[in-house]
The first five atom37 places (N, CA, C, CB, O) and aatype in JSON, in Angstrom:
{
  "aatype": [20, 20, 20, 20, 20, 20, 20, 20, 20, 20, 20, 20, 20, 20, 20, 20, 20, 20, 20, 20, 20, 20, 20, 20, 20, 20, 20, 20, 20, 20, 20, 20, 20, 20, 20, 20, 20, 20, 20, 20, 20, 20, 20, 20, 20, 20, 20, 20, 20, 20, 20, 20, 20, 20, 20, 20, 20, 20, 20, 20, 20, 20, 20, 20, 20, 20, 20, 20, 20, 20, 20, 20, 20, 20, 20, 20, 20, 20, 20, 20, 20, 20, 20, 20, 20, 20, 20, 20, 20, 20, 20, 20, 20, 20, 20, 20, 20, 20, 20, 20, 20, 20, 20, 20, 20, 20, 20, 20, 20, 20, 20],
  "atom_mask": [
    [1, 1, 1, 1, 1],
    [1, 1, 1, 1, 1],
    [1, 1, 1, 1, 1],
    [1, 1, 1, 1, 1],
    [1, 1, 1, 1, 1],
    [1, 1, 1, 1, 1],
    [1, 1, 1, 1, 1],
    [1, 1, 1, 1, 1],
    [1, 1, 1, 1, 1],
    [1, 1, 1, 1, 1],
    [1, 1, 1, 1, 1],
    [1, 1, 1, 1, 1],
    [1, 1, 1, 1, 1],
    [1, 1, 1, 1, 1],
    [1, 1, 1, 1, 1],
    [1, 1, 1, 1, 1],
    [1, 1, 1, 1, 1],
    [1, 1, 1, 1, 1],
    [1, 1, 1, 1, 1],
    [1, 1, 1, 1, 1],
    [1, 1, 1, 1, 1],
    [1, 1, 1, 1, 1],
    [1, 1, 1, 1, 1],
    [1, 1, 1, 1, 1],
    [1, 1, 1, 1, 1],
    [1, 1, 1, 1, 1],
    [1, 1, 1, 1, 1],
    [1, 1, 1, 1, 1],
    [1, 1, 1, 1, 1],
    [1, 1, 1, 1, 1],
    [1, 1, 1, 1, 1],
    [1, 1, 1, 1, 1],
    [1, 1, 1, 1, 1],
    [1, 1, 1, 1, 1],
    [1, 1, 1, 1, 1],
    [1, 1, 1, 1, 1],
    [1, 1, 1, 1, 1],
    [1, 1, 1, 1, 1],
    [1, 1, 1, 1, 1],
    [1, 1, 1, 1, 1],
    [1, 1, 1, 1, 1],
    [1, 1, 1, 1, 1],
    [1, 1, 1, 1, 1],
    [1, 1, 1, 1, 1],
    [1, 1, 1, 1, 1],
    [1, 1, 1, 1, 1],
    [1, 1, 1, 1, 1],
    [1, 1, 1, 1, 1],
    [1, 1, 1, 1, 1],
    [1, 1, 1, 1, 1],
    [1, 1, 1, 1, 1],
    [1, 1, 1, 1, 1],
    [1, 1, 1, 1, 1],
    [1, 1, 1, 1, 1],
    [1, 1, 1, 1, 1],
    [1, 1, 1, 1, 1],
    [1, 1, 1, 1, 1],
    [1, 1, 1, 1, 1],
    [1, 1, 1, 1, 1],
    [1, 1, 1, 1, 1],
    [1, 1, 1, 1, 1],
    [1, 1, 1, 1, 1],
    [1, 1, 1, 1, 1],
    [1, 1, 1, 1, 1],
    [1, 1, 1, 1, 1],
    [1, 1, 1, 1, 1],
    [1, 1, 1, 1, 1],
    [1, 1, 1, 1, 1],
    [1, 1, 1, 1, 1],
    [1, 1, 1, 1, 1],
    [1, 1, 1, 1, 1],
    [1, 1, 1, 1, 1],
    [1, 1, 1, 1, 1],
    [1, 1, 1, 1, 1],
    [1, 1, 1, 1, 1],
    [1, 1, 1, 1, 1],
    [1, 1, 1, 1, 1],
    [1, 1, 1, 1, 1],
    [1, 1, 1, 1, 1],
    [1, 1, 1, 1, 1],
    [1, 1, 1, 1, 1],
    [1, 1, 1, 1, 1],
    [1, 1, 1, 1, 1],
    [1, 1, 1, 1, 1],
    [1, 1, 1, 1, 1],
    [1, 1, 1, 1, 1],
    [1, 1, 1, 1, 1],
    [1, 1, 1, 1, 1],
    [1, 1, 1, 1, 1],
    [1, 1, 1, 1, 1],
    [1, 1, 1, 1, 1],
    [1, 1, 1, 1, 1],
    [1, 1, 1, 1, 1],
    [1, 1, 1, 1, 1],
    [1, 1, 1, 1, 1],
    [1, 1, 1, 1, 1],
    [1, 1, 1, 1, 1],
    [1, 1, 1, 1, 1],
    [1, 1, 1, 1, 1],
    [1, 1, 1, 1, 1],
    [1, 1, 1, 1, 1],
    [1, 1, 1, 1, 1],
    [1, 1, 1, 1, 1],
    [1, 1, 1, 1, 1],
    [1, 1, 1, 1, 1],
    [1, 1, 1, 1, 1],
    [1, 1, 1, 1, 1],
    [1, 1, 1, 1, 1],
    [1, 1, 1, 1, 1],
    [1, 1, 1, 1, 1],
    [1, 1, 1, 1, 1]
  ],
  "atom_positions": [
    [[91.31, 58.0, 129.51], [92.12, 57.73, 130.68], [93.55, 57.37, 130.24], [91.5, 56.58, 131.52], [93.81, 56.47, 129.45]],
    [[94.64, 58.32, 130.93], [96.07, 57.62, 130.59], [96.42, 56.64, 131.09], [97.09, 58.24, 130.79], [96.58, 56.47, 132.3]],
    [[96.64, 55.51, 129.84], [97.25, 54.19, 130.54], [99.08, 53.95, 129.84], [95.98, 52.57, 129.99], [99.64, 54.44, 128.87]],
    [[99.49, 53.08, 130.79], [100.74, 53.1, 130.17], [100.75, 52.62, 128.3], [101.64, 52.01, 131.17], [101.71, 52.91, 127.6]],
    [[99.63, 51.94, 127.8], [99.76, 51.5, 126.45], [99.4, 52.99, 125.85], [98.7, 50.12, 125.98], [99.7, 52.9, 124.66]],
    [[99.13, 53.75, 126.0], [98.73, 55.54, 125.63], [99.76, 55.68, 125.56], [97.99, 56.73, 126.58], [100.23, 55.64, 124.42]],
    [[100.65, 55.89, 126.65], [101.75, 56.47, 126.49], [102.86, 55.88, 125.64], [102.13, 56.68, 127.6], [103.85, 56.58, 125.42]],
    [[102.79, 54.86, 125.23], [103.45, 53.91, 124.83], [103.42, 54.27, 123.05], [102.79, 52.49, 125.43], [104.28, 54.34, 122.17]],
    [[102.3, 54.39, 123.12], [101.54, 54.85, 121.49], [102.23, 56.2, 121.23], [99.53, 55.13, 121.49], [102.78, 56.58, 120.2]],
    [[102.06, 56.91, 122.49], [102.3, 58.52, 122.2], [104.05, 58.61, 121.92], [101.74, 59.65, 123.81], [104.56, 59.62, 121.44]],
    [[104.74, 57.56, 122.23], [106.18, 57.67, 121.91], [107.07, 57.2, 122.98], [106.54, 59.05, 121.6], [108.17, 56.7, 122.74]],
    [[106.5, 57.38, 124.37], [107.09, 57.33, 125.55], [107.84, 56.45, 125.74], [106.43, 57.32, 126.4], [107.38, 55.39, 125.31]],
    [[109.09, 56.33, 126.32], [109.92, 54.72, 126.45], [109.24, 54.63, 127.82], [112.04, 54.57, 126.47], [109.8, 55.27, 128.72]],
    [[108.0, 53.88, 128.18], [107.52, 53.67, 129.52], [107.98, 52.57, 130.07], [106.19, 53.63, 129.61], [107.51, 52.16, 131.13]],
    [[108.96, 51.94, 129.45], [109.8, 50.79, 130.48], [111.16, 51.68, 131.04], [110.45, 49.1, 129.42], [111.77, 51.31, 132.05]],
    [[111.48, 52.64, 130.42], [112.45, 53.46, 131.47], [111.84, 54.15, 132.02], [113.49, 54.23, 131.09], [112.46, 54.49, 133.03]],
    [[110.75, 54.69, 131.96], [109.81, 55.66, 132.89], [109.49, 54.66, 133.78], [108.4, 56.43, 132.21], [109.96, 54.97, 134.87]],
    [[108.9, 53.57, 133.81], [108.61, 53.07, 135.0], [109.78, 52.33, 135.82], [107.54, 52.23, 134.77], [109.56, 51.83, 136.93]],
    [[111.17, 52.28, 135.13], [112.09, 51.65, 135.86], [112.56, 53.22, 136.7], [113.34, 50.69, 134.81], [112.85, 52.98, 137.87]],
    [[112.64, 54.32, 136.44], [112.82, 55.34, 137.37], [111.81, 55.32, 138.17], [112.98, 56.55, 136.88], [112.08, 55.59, 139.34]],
    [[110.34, 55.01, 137.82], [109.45, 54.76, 139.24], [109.56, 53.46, 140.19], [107.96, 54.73, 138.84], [108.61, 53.07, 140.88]],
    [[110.61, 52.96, 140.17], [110.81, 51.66, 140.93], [109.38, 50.37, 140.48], [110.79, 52.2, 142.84], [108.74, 49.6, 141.2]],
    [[109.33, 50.69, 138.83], [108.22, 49.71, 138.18], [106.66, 49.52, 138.42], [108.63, 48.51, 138.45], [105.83, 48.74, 137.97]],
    [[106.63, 51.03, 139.74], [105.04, 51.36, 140.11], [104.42, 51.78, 138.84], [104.82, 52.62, 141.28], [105.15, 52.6, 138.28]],
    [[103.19, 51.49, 138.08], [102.68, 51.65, 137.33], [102.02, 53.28, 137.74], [102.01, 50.45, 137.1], [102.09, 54.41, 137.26]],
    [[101.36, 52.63, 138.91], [100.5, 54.1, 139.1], [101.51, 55.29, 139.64], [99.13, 53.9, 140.38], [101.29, 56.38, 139.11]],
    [[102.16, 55.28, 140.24], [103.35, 55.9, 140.59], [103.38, 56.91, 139.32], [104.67, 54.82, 140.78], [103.06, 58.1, 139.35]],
    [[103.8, 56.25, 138.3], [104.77, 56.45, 137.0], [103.77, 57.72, 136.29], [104.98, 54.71, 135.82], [104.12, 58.84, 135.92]],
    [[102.1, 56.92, 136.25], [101.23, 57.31, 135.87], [100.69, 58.47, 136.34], [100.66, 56.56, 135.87], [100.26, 59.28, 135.52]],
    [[100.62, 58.75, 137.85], [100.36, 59.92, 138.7], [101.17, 61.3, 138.46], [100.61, 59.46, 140.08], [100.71, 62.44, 138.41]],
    [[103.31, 60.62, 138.26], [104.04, 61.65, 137.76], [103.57, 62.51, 135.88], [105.59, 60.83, 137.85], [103.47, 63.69, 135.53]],
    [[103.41, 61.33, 135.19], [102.87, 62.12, 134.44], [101.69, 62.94, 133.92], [103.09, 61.78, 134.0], [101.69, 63.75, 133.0]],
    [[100.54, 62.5, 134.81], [99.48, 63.7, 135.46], [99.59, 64.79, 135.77], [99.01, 63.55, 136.4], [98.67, 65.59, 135.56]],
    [[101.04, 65.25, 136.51], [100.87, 65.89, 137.0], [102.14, 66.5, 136.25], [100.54, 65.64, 138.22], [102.6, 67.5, 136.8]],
    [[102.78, 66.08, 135.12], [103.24, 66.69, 134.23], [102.23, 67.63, 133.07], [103.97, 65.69, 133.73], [102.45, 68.65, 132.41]],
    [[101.45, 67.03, 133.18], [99.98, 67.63, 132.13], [99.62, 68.67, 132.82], [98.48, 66.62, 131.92], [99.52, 69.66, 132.1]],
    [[99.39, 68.84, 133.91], [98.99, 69.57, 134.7], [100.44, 71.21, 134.87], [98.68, 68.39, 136.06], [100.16, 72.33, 135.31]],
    [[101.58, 70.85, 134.47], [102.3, 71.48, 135.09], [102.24, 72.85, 133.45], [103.84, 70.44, 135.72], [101.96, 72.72, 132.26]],
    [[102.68, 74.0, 134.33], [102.24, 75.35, 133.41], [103.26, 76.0, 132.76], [101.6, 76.48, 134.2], [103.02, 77.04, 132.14]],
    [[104.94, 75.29, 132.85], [105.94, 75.96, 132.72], [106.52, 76.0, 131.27], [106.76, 75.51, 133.63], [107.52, 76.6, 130.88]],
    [[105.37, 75.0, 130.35], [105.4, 75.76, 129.1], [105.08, 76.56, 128.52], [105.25, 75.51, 128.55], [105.74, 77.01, 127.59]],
    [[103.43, 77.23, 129.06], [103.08, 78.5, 128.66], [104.3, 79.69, 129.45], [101.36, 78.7, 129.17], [104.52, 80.8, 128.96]],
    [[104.84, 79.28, 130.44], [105.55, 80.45, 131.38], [106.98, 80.75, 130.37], [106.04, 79.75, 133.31], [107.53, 81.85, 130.4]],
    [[107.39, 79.83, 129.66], [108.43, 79.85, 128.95], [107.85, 80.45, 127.55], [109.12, 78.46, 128.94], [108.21, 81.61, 127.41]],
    [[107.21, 80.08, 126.69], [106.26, 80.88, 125.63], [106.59, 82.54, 126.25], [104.22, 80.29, 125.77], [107.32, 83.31, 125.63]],
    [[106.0, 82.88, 127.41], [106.24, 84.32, 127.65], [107.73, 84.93, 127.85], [105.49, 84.63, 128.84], [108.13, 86.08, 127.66]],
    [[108.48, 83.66, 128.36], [109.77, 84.51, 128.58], [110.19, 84.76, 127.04], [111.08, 83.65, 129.57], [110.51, 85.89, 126.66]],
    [[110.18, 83.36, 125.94], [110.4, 83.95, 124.61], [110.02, 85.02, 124.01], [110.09, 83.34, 123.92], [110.64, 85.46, 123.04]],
    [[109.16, 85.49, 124.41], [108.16, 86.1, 124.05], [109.28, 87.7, 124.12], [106.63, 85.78, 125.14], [109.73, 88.45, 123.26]],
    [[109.36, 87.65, 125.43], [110.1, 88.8, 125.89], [111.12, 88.64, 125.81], [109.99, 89.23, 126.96], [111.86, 89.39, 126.44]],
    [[111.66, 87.62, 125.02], [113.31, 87.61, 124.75], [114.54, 87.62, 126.39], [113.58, 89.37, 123.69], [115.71, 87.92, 126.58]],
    [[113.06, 86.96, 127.5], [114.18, 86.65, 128.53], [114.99, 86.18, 128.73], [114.14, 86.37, 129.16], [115.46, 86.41, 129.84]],
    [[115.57, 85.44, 128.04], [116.54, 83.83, 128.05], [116.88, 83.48, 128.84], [117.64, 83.56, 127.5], [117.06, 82.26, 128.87]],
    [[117.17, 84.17, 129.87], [117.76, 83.77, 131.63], [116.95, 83.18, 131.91], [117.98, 84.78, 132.88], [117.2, 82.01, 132.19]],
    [[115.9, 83.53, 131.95], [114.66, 83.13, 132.34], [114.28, 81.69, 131.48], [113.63, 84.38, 132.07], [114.39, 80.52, 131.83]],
    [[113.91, 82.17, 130.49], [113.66, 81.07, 130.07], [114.7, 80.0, 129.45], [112.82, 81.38, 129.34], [114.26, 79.28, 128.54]],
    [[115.93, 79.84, 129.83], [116.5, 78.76, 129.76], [116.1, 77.97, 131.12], [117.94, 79.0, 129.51], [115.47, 76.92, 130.96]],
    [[116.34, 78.29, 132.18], [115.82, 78.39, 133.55], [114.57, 77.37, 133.3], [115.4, 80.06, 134.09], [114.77, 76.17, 133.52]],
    [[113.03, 77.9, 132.75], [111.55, 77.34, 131.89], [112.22, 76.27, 131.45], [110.73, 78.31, 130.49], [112.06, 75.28, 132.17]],
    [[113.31, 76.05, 129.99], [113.42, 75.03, 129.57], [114.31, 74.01, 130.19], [113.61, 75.26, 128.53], [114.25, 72.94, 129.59]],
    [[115.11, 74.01, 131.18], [116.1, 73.31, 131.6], [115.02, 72.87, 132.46], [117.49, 73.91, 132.06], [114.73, 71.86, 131.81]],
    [[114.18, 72.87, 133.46], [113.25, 72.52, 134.46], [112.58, 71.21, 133.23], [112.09, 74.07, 135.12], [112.58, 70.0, 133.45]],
    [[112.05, 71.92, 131.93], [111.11, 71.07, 131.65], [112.09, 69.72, 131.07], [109.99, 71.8, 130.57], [111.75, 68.54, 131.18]],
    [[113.29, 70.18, 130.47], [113.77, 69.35, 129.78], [113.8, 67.72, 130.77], [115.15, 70.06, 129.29], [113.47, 66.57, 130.5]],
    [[114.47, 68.48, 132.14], [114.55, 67.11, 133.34], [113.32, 66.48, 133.6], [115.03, 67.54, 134.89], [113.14, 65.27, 133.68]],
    [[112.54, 67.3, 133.73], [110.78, 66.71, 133.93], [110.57, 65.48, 132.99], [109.42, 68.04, 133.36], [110.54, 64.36, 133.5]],
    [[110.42, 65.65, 131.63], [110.22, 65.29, 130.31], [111.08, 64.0, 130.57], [110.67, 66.41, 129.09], [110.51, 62.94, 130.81]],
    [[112.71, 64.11, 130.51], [113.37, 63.17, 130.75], [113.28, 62.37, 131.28], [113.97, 63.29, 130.96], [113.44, 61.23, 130.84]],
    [[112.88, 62.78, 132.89], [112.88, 61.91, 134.06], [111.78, 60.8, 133.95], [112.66, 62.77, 135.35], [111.76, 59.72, 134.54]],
    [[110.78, 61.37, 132.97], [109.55, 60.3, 132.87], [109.38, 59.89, 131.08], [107.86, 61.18, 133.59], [108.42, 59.63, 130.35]],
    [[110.67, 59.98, 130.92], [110.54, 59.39, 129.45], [109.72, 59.79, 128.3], [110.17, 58.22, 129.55], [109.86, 59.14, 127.26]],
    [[109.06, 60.54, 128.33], [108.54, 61.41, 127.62], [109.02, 61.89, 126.05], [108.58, 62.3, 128.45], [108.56, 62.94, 125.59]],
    [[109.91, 61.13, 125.31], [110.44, 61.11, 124.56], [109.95, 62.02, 123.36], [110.59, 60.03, 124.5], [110.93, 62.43, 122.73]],
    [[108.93, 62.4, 122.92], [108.0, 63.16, 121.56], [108.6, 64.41, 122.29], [105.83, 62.99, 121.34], [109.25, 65.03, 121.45]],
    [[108.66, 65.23, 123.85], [108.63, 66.36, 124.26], [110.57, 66.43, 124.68], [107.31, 66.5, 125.55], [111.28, 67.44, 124.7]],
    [[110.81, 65.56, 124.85], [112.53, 65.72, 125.16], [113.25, 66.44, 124.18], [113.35, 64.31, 125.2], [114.1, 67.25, 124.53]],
    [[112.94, 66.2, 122.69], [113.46, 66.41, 121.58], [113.78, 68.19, 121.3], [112.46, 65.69, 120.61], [114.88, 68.7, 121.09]],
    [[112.52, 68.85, 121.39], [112.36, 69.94, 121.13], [112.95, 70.89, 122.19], [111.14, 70.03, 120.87], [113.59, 71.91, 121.91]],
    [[112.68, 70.46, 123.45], [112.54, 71.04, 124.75], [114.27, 71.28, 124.8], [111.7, 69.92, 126.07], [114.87, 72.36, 124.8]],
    [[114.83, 69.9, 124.84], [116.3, 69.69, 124.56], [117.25, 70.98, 123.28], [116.24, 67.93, 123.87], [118.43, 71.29, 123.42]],
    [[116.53, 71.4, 122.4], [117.14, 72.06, 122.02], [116.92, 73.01, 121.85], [117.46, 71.81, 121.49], [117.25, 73.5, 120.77]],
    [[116.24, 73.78, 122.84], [116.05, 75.4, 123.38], [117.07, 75.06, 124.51], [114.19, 76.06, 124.0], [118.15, 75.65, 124.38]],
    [[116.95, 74.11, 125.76], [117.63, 74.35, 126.56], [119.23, 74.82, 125.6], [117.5, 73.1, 127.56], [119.85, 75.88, 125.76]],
    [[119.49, 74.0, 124.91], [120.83, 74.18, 124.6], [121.26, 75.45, 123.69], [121.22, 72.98, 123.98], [122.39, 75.92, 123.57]],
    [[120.06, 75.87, 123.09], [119.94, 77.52, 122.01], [120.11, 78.62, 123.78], [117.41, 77.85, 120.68], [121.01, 79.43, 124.0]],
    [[119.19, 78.32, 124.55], [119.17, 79.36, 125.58], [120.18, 79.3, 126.44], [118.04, 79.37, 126.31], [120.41, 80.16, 127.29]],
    [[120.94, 78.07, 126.23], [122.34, 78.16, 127.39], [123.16, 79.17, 126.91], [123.41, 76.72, 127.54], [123.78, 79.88, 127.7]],
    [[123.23, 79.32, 125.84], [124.11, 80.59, 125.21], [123.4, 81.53, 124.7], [125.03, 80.27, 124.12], [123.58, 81.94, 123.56]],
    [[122.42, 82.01, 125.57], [121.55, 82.97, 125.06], [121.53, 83.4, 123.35], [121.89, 84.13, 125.9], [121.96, 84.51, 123.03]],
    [[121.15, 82.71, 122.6], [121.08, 82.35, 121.28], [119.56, 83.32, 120.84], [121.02, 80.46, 121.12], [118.37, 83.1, 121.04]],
    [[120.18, 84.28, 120.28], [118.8, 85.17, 119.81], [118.05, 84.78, 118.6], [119.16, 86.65, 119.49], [118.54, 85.41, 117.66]],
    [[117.29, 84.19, 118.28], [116.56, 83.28, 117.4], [115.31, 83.01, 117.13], [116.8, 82.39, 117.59], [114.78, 83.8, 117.92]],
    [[114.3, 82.39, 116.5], [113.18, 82.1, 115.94], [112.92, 81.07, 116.86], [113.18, 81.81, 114.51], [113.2, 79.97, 116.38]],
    [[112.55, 81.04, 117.86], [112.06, 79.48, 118.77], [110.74, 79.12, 118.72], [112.28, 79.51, 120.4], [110.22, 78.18, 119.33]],
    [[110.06, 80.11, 117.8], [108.47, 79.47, 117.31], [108.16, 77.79, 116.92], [108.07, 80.28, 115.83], [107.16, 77.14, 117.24]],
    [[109.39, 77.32, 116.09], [109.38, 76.15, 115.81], [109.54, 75.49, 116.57], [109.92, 75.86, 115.13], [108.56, 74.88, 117.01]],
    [[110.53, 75.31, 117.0], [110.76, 74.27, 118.2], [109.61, 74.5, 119.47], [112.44, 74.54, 118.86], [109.1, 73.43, 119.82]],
    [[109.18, 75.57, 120.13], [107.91, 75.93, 120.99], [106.77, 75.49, 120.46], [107.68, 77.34, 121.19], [105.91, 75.11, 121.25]],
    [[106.41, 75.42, 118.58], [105.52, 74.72, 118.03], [105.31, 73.27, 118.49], [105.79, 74.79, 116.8], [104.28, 72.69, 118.84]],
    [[106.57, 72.85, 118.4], [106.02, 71.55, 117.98], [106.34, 70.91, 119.86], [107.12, 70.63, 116.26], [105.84, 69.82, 120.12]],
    [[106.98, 71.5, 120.77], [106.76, 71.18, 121.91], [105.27, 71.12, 122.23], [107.46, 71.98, 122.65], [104.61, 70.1, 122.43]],
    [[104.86, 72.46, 122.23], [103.1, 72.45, 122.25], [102.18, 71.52, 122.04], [102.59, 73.16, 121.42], [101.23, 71.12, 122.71]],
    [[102.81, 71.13, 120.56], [101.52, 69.92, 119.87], [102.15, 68.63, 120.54], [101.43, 69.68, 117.71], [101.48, 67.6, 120.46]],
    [[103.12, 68.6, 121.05], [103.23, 67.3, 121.95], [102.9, 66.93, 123.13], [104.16, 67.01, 122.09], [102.69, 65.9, 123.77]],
    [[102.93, 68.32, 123.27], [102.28, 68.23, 125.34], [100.79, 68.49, 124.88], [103.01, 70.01, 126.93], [99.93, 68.07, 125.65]],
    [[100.49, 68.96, 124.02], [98.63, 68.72, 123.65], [98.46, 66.96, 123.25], [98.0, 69.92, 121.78], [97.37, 66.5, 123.6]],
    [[99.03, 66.38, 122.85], [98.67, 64.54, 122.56], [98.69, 64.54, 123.91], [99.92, 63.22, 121.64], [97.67, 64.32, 124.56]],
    [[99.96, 64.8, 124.52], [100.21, 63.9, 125.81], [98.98, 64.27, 126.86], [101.87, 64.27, 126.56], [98.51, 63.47, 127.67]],
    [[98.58, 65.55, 126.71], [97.02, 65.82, 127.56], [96.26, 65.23, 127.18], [96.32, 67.01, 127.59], [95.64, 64.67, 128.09]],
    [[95.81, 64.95, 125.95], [94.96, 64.82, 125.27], [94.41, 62.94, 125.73], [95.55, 65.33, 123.74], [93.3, 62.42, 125.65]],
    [[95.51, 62.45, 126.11], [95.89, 60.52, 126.14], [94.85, 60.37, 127.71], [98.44, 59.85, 126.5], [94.7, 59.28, 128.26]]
  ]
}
């Protein structure tokens, strides 16, 4: 079960995540449920895939605010610098950085 000490472990600054939830615990907790739940990292994997970048800067700029907005700190890092490779459509190797986004949103499911 995710509790805020999970997330806490997993990296999360959950005292600014819950000060953007107006300090609702479950609130805070429900948004990032339903961050686990959300699919727009595999959807971005495909735009790389296909070398969309419109597109998938679009994928990463969505997730980067998501991530942010709930403090999510282990997934900001990576996410943060595709948005900024894909703002200038930057033709590149984004396996790494998509790597290690992956294995972070797998802990953060995983909690």
């Amino acid at each position: 079960m995710m509790t805020v000490e999970a997330l806490r472990a997993f990296g999360a600054d959950v005292d600014d995540g819950l000060a953007r939830c107006m300090n609702k615990e479950d609130f805070y907790l429900m948004l990032v449920k339903k961050a686990t739940e959300d699919q727009r990292l595999s959807l971005l994997a495909e735009q790389l895939e296909k070398k969309d970048y419109a597109a998938a800067f679009e994928s990463a700029h969505a997730l980067k605010g998501m991530y942010a907005n709930l403090s999510l700190t282990p997934l900001i890092k990576p996410v943060s610098e595709m948005t900024e490779l894909l703002r200038s459509r930057t033709d590149t190797d984004y396996s790494p950085l998509l790597e290690e986004a992956s294995a972070q949103f797998a802990r953060l499911c995983s909690l």
